[in-house]
C-alpha positions in Angstrom: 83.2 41.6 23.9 81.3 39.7 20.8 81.3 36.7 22.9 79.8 38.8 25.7 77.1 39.9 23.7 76.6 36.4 22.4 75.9 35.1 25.7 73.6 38.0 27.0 71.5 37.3 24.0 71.0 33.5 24.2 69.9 34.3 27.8 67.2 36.7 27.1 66.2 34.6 24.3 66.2 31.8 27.2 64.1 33.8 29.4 61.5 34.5 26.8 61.3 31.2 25.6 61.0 30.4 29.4 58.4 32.9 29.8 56.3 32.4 26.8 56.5 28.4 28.1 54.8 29.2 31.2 52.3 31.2 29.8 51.3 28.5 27.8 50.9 26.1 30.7 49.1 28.8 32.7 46.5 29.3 29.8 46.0 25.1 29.5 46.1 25.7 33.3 42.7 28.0 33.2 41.0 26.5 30.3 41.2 23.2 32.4 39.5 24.8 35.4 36.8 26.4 33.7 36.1 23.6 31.7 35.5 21.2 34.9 34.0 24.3 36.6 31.6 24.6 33.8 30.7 20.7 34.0 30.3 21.3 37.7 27.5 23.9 37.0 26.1 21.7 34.4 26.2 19.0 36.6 25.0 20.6 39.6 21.7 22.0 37.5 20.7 18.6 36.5 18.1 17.9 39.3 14.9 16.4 37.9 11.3 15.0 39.0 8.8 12.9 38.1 5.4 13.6 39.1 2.0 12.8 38.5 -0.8 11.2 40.1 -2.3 7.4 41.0 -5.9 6.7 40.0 -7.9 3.9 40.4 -9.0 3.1 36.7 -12.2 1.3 37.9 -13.8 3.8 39.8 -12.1 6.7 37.7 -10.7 8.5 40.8 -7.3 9.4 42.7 -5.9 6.8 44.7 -4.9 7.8 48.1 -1.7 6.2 49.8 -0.9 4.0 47.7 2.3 2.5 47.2 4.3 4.2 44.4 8.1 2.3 43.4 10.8 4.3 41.6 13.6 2.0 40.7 16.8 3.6 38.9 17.7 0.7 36.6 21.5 1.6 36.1 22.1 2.4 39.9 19.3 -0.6 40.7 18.3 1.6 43.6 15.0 1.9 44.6 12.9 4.5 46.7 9.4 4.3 47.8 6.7 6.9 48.8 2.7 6.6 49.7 0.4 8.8 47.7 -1.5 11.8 49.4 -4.8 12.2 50.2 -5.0 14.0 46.6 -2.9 10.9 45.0 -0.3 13.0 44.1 3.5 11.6 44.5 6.7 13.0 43.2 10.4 11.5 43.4 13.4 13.7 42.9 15.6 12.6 40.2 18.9 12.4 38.1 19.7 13.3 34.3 21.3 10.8 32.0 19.3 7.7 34.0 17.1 5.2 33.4 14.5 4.6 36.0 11.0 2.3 36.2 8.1 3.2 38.1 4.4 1.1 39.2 1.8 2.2 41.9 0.0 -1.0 44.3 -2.7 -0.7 46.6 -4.3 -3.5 48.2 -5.1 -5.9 44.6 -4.9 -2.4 42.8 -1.5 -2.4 40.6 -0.3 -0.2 37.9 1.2 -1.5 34.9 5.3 -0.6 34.9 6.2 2.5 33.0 10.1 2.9 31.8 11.2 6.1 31.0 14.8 7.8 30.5 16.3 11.1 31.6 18.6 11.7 28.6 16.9 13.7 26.2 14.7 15.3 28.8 14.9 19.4 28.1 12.0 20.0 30.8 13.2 19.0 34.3 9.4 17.2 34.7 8.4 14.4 34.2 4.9 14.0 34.2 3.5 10.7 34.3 -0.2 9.3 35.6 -0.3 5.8 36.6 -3.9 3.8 36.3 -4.2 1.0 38.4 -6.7 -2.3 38.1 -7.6 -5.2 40.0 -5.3 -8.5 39.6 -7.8 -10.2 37.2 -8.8 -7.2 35.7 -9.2 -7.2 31.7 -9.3 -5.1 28.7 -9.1 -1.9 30.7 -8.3 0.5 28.0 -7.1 3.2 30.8 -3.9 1.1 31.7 -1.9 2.2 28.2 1.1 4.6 30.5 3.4 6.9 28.8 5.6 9.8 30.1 2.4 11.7 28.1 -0.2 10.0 29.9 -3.3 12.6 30.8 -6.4 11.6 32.8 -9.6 10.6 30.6 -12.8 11.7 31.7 -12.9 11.2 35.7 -15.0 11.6 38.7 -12.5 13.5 40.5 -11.1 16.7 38.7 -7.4 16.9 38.6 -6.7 20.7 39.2 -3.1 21.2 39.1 -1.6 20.9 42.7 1.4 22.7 42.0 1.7 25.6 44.4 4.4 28.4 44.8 6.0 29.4 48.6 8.8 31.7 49.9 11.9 30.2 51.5 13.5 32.5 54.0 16.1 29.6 54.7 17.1 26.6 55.4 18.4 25.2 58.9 20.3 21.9 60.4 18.2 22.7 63.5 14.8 24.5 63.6 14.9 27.6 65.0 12.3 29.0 67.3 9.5 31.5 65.8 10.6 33.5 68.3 14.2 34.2 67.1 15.2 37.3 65.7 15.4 36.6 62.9 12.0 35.2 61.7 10.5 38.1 64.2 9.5 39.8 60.9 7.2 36.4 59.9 6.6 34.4 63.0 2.5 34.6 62.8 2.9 32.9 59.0 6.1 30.9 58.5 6.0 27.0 58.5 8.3 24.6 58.6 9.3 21.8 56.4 11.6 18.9 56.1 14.4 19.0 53.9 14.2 16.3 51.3 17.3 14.9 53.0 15.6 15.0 56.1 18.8 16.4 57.3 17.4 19.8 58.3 14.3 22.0 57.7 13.1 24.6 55.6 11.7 27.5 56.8 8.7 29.0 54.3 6.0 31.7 53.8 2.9 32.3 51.9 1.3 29.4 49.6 0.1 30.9 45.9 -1.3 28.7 43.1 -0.7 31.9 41.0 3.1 32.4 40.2 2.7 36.4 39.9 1.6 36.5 43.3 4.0 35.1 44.4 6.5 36.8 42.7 5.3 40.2 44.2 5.0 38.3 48.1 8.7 37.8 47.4 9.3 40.9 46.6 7.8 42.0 49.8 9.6 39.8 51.7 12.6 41.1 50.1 12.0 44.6 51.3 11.6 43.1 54.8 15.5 42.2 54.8 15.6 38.5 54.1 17.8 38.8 51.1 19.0 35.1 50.8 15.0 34.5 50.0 13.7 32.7 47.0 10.5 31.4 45.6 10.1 27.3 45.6 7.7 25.0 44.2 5.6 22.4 46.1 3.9 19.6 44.1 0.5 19.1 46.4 3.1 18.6 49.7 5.9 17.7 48.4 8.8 19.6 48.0 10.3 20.1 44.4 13.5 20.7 43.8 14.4 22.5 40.8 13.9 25.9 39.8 10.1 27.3 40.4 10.2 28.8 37.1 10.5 25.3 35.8 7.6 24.5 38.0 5.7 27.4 36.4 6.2 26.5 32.5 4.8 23.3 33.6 1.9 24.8 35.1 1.8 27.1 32.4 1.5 24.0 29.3 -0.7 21.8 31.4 
């Protein structure tokens, strides 16, 4: 009978050491996800630009397409856009990277200007690029920084950052006739995707971020629930957050 009991209470005490064992691994088990879950976020919110404009530092205006190379220094990859007619440009980029960057046109050329992603709170990068002839000297213009602002110019830079509202976004574009953009068809657009993999389809263009908050709202009310408001540097898409976009517009 003692022995009975014995034997009864070694395997409870088995079984609770068991339990309490597997517990434990299950907790270590959680912890791990959201650990990499929370990286993942991190990770994923780490989309950056830089932005700015090209001007040609002997005339003192915007440079219209020019040439403007982005080279990530640790991945050595690099992508190249042309200016628009306002000599804006923008590049989507990475946290945590290195990257170079120079405008050309024609004997026009920018100095190089380095500049790192790792300590960068704002998701913009804001930097002007002067250019100069070849044999061009002691043009004081040509000193570039992630700081960099226009001196006095010819051509006044009003900020071309301007606020839209995205319905959605489509592999294939759908016909303004559909029913679902039936609501919009007399005033939604389309754009490329940045991966040129599909389009965006958007409404409404506001320089002022309150108006388009309350167009959003509107368009809310209309049904399209999945909308949100995005940010366009003059016609470029910018991909991060439009409140982002709207400090910047706010401190510059």
């Amino acid at each position: 009978m003692l022995l009975s009991i014995s034997l009864f209470t070694t395997q409870v005490h088995y079984k609770t050491t068991t339990m309490r064992h597997i517990r434990h691994i299950i907790t270590l088990l959680l912890y791990t996800i959201t650990i990499n879950y929370t990286s993942a976020q991190i990770t994923a919110s780490d989309n950056k630009v830089v932005l700015g404009w090209i001007l040609d530092g002997n005339n003192k205006t915007t440079l219209a397409n020019a040439q403007v190379i982005l080279t990530n220094m640790g991945m050595n990859k690099t992508d190249t856009l042309v200016t628009t007619e306002g000599g804006t440009y923008s590049f989507n980029i990475r946290a945590n990277n290195n990257y170079a960057i120079f405008a050309q046109k024609g004997n026009l050329k920018s100095n190089v200007s380095y500049f790192n992603t790792t300590n960068t709170e704002t998701p913009i990068v804001h930097i002007n690029l002067w250019t100069k002839e070849n044999d061009a000297t002691n043009l004081d213009l040509l000193t570039v920084s992630s700081s960099d602002t226009p001196r006095t110019t010819s051509t006044v830079l009003s900020n071309p950052i301007t606020f839209s509202i995205q319905l959605g976004s489509f592999t294939v574009k759908p016909s303004i006739h559909s029913q679902y953009l039936e609501k919009v068809k007399d005033e939604v657009i389309f754009e490329p995707l940045d991966n040129e993999e599909g389009y965006m389809a958007i409404i409404g263009k506001f320089t002022d971020y309150t108006k388009a908050e309350n167009y959003y709202l509107k368009i809310i009310d209309l049904g399209y629930i999945d909308a949100k408001i995005v940010a366009f540097w003059g016609e470029k898409y910018l991909n991060i957050s439009a409140t982002s976009a709207r400090k910047f517009v706010e401190n510059h």
